[in-house]
LOKOL-602493 format. One line per 2 residues: number of its first residue (from 0); their letters; for each residue y, x, z of C-alpha. Coordinates in steps of 0.001 Angstrom, whole numbers, plus 500000, padded with zeros to 6 digits. Each point is the difference from the previous one (the first is absolute). Layout:
# LOKOL-602493
NUM) A) Y/X/Z | ...
This chain:
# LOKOL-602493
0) XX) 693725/506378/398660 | 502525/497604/499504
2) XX) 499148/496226/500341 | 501050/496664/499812
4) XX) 500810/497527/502747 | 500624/496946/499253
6) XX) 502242/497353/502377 | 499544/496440/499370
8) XX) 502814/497301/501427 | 497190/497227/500124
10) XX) 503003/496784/500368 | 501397/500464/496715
12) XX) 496827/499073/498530 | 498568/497876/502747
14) XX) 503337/497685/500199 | 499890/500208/496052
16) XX) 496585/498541/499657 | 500669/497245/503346
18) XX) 503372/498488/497247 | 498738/500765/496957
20) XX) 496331/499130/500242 | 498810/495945/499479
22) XX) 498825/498608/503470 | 496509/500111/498509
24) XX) 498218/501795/502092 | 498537/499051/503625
26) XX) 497479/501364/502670 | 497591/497468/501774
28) XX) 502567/498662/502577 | 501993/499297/497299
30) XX) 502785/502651/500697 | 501948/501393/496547
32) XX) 498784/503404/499449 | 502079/500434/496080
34) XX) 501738/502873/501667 | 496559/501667/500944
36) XX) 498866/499549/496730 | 502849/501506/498205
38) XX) 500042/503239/502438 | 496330/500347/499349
40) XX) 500369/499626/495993 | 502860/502804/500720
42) XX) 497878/502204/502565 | 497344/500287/497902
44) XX) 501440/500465/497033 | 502372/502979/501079
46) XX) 496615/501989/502265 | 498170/499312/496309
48) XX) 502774/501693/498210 | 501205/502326/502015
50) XX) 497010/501121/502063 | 502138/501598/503047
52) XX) 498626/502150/502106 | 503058/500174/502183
54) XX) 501897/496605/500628 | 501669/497388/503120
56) XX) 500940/496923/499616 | 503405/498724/502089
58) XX) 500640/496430/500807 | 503237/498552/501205
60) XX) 500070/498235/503376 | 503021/500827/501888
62) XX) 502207/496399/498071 | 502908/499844/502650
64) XX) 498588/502688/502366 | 500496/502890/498326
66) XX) 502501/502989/501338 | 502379/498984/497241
68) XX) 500715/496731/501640 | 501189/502041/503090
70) XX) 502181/501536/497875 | 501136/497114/498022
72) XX) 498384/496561/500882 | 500946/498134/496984
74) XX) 497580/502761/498048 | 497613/497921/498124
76) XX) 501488/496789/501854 | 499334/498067/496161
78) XX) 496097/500460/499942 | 497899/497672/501652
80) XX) 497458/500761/502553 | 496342/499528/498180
82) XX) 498620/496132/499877 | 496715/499431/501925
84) XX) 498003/500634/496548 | 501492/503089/498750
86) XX) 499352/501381/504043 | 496726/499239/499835
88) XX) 499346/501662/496483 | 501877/503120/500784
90) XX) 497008/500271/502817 | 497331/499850/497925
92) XX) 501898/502493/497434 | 499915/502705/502489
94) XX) 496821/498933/501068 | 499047/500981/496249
96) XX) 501681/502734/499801 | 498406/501350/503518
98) XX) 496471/498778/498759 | 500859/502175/496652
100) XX) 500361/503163/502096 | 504062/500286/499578
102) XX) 501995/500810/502612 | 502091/497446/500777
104) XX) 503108/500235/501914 | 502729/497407/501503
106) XX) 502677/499571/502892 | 501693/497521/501569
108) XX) 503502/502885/500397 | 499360/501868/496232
110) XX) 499685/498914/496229 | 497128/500672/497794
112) XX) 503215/501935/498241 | 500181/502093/503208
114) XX) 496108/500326/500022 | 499787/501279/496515
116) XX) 503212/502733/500424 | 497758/501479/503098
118) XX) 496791/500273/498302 | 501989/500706/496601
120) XX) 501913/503304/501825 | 496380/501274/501858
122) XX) 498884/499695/496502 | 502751/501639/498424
124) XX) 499938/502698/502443 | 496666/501065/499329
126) XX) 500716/500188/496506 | 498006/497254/498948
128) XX) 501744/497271/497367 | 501011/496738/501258
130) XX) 499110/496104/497768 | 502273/497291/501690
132) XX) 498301/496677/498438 | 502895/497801/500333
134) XX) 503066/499278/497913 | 502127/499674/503232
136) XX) 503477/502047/499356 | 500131/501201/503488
138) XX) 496766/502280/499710 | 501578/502149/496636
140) XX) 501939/501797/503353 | 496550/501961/500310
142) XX) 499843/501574/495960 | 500491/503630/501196
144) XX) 498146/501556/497233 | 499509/499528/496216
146) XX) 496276/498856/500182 | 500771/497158/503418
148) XX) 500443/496377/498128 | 499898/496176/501283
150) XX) 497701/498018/497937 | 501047/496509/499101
152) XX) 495765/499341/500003 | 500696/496665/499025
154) XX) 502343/500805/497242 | 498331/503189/499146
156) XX) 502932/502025/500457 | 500544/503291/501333
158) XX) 503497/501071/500969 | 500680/503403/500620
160) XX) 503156/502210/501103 | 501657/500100/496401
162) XX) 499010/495962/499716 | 501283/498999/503105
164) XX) 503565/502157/499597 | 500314/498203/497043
166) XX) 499683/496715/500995 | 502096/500145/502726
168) XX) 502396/502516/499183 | 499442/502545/503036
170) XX) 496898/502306/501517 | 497413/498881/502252
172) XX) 501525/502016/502521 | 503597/497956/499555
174) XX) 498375/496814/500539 | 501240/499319/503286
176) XX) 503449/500656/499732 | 499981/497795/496267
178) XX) 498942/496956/501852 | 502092/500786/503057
180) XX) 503055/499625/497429 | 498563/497190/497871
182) XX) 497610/498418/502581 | 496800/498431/499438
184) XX) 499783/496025/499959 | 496373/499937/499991
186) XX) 500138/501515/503371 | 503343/498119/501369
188) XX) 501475/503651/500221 | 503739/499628/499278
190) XX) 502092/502418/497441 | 503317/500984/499795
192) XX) 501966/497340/498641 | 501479/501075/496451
194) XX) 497583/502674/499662 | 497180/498710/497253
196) XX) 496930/502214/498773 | 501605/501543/496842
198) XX) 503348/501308/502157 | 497246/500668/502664
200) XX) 497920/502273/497972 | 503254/502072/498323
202) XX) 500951/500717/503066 | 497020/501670/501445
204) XX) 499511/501213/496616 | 503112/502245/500278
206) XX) 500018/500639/504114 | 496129/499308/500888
208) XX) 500725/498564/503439 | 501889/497500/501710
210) XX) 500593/502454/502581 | 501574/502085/497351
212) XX) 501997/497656/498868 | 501658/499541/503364
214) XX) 500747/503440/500462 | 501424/499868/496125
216) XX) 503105/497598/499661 | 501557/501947/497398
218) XX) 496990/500679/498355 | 499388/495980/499603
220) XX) 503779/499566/499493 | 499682/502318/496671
222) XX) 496332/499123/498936 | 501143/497910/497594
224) XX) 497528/497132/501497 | 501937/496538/499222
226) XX) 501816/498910/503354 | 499654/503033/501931
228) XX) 503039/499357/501705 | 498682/496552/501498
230) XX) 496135/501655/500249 | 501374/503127/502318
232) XX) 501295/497359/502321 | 497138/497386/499786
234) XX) 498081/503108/501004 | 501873/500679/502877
236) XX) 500375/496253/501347 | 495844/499784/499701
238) XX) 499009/502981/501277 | 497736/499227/503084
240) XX) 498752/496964/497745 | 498649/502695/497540
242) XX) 498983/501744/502833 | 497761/497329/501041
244) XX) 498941/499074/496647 | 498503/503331/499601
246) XX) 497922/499747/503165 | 498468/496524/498805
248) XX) 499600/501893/496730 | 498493/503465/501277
250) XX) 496021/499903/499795 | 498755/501339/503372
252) XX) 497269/502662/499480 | 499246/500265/503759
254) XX) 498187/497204/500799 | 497822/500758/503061
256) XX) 496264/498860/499019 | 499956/500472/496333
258) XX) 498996/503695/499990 | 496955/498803/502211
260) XX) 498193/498601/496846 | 497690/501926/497597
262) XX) 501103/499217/496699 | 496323/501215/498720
264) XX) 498702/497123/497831 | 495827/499388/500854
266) XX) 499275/497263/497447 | 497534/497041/501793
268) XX) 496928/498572/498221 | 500595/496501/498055
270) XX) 498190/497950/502579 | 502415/500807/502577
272) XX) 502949/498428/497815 | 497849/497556/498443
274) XX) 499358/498586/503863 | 503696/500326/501016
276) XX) 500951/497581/497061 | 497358/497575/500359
278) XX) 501758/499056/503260 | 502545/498836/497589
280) XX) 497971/498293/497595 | 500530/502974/497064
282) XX) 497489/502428/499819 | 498000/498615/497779
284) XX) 503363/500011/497279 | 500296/503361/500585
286) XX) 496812/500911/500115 | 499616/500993/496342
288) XX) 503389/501888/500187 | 498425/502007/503212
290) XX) 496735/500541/497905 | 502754/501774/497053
292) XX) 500735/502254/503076 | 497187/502534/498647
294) XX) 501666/503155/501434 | 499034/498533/503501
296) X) 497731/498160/501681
């Protein structure tokens, strides 16, 4: 039988609620817990929704000590390190998550990106269907199959393989070498200089690879692909850049300890989470939204 796992990239929506969420809401010390309130608002509406059976949650911890910064220290250099308050409320959001049953997985060396692609390919390998809940770009690399999708929760959109090829103009699968010739600001990854998304795309539209395209001079020369005289040598003069762009790019589906976890979803009883967030001063709000939660108890 073929099932569903889904893969949730909790700091998308735990950093979403911490900016976009009124400073409002405080446990008895008097500590800002908005961001714990938004994830739990999001938590429970997706388990209500969806009712997983199989499903991990990743978290991103590795900020300036990841393996990409070996490769490339200025990788993420413009994001700041979290503030006091948004440390302390990514604690108690994998607290919830761990008091919900989830796996919940994190490294000081590997993304939740990285995370995701290992439990994504075990997945994938048993023939089961992946659910990325995130919007982040990065994670459309693991759309093998027809029936894999992210899902923008939030925005309650689902991209799949035909979506995502034409938004961006190339396959899941060409991701890496797309951003490793227009490079990715979000990330501080650098492009190829003269080389923007819509020349990007054409090109690995008609030779699928930046590796083909090195091997292909006179195939780029003829393509017909404006400036292909000045792009075959651009190519050229940043080749180990691309190189390295692709590493910081690649998802790594090896990481060593994510295999370890059962992705097996045992739903706890109501009490348990009600407890958990009256440590925070909000389980009695959500206690009429836990009390909806009818297909568990």
């Amino acid at each position: 039988m073929t099932e569903t796992v889904y893969l949730i990239d909790a700091s998308i929506y735990i950093f979403r609620a911490y900016y976009g969420i009124p400073d409002e809401w405080h446990d008895s010390n008097g500590n800002s817990v908005n961001a714990l309130f938004g994830y739990t608002q999001f938590l429970l509406k997706f388990l209500t929704s969806s009712q997983p059976q199989y499903l991990a949650v990743a978290y991103d911890e590795s900020l300036g000590s990841c393996f990409r910064n070996d490769i490339y220290p200025a990788y993420k250099k413009s994001r700041n390190l979290p503030d006091e308050s948004l440390s302390y409320q990514l604690t108690a959001c994998k607290g919830l998550t761990e008091i919900f049953g989830i796996s919940s997985l994190a490294s000081d060396r590997y993304e939740a990106d990285d995370i995701i692609a290992t439990l994504a390919g075990r997945a994938q390998r048993d023939g089961h269907n992946i659910v990325v809940v995130s919007k982040d770009k990065d994670l459309g690399q693991l759309l093998l199959k027809e029936s894999d999708y992210l899902w923008d929760f939030a925005g309650d959109r689902k991209i799949d393989r035909d979506m995502f090829h034409g938004h961006f103009g190339v396959w899941p699968e060409q991701l890496e070498d797309y951003l490793a010739l227009v490079g990715d600001s979000v990330d501080d990854i650098p492009g190829v200089p003269g080389i923007g998304k819509k020349t990007a795309s054409s090109l690995l539209e008609k030779f699928s690879s930046i590796d083909r395209l090195l091997h292909n001079a006179d195939g780029v020369a003829e393509s017909g692909v404006r400036g292909a005289a000045m792009i075959i040598n651009k190519l050229e003069d940043y080749r180990d850049q691309m190189e390295m762009a692709k590493q910081l790019v690649r998802l790594d589906q090896n990481v060593p300890f994510a295999n370890d976890h059962s992705l097996l979803w045992c739903p706890p009883s109501m009490g348990v989470v009600r407890d958990y967030l009256d440590e925070f001063g909000l389980g009695q709000y959500f206690q009429r939204q836990l009390d909806k939660s009818n297909w568990w108890k």
